[in-house]
C-alpha positions as CSV (number, residue, x, y, z in Angstrom):
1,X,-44.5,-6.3,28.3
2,X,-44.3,-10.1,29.1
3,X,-46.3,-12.2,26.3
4,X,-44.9,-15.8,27.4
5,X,-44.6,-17.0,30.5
6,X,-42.4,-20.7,31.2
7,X,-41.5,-22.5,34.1
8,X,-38.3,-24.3,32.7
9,X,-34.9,-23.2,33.8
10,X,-34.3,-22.6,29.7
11,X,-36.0,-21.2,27.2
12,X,-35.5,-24.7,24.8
13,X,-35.5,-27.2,27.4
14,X,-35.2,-29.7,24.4
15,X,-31.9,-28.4,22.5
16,X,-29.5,-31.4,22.5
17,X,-27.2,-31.2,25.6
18,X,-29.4,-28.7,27.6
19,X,-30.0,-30.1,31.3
20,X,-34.0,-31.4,31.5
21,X,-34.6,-30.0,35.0
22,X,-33.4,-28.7,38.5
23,X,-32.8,-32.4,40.2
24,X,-29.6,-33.5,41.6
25,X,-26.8,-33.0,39.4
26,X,-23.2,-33.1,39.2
27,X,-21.2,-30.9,36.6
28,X,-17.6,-31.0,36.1
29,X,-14.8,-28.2,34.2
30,X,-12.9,-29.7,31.7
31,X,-10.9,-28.1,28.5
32,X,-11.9,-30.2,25.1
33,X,-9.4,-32.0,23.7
34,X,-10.8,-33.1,20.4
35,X,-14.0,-31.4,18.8
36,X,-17.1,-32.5,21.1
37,X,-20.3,-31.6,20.2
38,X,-23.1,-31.0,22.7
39,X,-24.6,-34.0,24.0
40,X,-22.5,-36.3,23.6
41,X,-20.8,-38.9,25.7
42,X,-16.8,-38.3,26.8
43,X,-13.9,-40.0,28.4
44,X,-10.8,-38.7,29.6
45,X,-8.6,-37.4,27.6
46,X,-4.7,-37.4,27.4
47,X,-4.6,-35.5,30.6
48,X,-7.1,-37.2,32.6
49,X,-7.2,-34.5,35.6
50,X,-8.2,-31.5,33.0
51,X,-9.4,-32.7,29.7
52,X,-12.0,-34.5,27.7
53,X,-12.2,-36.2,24.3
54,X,-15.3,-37.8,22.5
55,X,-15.5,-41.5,23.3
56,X,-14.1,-43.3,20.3
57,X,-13.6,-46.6,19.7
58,X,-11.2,-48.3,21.4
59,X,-12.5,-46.9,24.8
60,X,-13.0,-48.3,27.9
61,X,-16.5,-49.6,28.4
62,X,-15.9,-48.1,31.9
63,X,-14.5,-45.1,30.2
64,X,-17.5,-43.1,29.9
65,X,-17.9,-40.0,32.7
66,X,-20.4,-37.6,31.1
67,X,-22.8,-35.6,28.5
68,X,-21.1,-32.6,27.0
69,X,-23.5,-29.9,27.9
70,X,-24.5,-26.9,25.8
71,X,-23.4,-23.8,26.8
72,X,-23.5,-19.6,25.2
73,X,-19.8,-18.7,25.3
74,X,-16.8,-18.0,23.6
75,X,-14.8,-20.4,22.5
76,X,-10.8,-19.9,23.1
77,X,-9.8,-18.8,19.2
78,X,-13.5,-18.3,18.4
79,X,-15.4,-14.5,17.8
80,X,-18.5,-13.3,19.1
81,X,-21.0,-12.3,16.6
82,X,-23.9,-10.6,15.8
83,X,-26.9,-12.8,14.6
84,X,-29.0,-10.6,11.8
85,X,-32.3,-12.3,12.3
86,X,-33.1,-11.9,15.8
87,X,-29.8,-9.5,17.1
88,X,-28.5,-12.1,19.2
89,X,-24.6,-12.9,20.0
90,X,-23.9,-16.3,18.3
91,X,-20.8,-18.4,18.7
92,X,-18.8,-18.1,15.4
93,X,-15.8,-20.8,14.7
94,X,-14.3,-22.6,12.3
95,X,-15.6,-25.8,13.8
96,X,-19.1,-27.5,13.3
97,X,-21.8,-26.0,14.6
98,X,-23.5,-27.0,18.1
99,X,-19.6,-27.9,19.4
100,X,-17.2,-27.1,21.0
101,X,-13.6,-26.3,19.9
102,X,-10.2,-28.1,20.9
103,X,-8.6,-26.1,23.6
104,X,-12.1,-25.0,24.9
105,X,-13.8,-24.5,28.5
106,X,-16.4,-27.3,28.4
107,X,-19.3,-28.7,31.3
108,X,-19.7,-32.6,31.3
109,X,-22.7,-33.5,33.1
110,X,-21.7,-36.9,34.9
111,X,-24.8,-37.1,36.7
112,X,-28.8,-35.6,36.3
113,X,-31.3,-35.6,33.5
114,X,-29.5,-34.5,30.6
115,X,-31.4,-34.3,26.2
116,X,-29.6,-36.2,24.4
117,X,-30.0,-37.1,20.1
118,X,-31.7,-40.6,20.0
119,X,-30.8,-42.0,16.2
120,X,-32.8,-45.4,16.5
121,X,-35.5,-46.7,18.8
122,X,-35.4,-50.7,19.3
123,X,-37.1,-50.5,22.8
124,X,-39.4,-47.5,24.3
125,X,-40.2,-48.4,27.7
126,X,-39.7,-44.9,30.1
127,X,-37.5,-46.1,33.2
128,X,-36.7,-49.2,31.8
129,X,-34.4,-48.5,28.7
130,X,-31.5,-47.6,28.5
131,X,-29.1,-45.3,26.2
132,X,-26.5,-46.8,24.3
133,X,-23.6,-44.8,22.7
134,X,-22.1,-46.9,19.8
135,X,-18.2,-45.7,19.3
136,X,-18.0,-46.6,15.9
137,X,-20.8,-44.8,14.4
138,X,-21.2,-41.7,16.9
139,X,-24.7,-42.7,17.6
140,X,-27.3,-43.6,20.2
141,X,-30.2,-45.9,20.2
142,X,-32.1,-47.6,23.1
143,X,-32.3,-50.9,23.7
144,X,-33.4,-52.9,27.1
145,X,-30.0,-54.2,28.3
146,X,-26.7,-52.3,29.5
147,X,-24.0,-52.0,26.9
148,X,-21.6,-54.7,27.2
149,X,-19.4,-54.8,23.9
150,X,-16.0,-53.2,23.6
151,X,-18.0,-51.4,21.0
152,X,-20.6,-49.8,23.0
153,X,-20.9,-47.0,26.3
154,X,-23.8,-47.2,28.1
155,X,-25.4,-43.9,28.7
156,X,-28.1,-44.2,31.2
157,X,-31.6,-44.6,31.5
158,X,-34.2,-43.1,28.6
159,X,-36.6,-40.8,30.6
160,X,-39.0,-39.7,27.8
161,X,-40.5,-41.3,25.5
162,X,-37.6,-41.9,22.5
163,X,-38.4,-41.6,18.9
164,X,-35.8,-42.2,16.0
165,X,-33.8,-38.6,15.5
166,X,-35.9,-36.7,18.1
167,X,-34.2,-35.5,21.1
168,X,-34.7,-37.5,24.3
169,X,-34.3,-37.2,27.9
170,X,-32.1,-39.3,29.7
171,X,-30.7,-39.7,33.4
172,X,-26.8,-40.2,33.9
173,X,-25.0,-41.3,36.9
174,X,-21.3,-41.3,37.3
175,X,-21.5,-39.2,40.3
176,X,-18.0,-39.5,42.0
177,X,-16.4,-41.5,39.7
């Protein structure tokens, strides 16, 4: 019998690098090329038809082309495993949780409403701020203006309310880039 009813398209709609909601989005196949975790920014990798890497410094400002998004599957080398708690299959690796493995299948959202990890809040305006991936540290904060430094990637624009290490929702657009 059915004791919870939902109207999102997951059951967490807030897990970092699930995809907000049904609008217009564009997601592309790639295989990882370094470790990426979900939700975070990527360029292309060394193979810029078929792979990915996490944006690192020394990128391109104009480098960035999507949110690694999460995804249930097994990853190439990994094993499927039973999770005692609740009997559900988890993803077990050798690599950090809540990422995905070199030589893995991955989805990069490059446009759409996509929950990222916000790490510090400078500006909290819905519509107005925007999300700011700093290379060196691995971290995004809002702030009003678009990135600009060799340093920084900017994300897109902050659709919920951000608050320092709570997820947030923002909305990317590198459609047909």
């Amino acid at each position: 019998m059915q004791k919870d009813f939902s109207y999102s398209l997951n059951s967490n709609p807030f897990l970092i690098g699930n995809v907000l909601d049904g609008s217009l989005a564009q997601v592309d196949s790639y295989i990882a090329e370094t470790v990426i975790p979900f939700g975070a920014p990527v360029i292309l990798g060394t193979d810029g038809v078929r792979q990915v890497r996490l944006a690192t410094v020394g990128a391109a400002v104009t480098s960035f082309i999507g949110i690694a998004l999460r995804q249930n599957q097994l990853p190439s080398g990994g094993v499927l495993a039973i999770n005692n708690t609740g009997e559900q299959p988890v993803i077990m690796s050798t690599g950090p949780l809540d990422s995905y493995p070199i030589g893995s299948p991955i989805a990069i959202a490059r446009t759409g409403r996509v929950i990222v990890l916000v790490t510090t809040v400078t500006q909290a305006i819905v519509g107005t701020t925007r999300a700011v991936y700093t290379m060196a540290t691995g971290l995004i904060t809002t702030q009003t203006a678009v990135a600009t430094t060799g340093a920084q990637l900017d994300l897109g624009f902050v659709l919920t309310v951000p608050v320092a290490g709570q997820p947030c929702a923002i909305q990317i657009n590198k459609l047909l880039q």
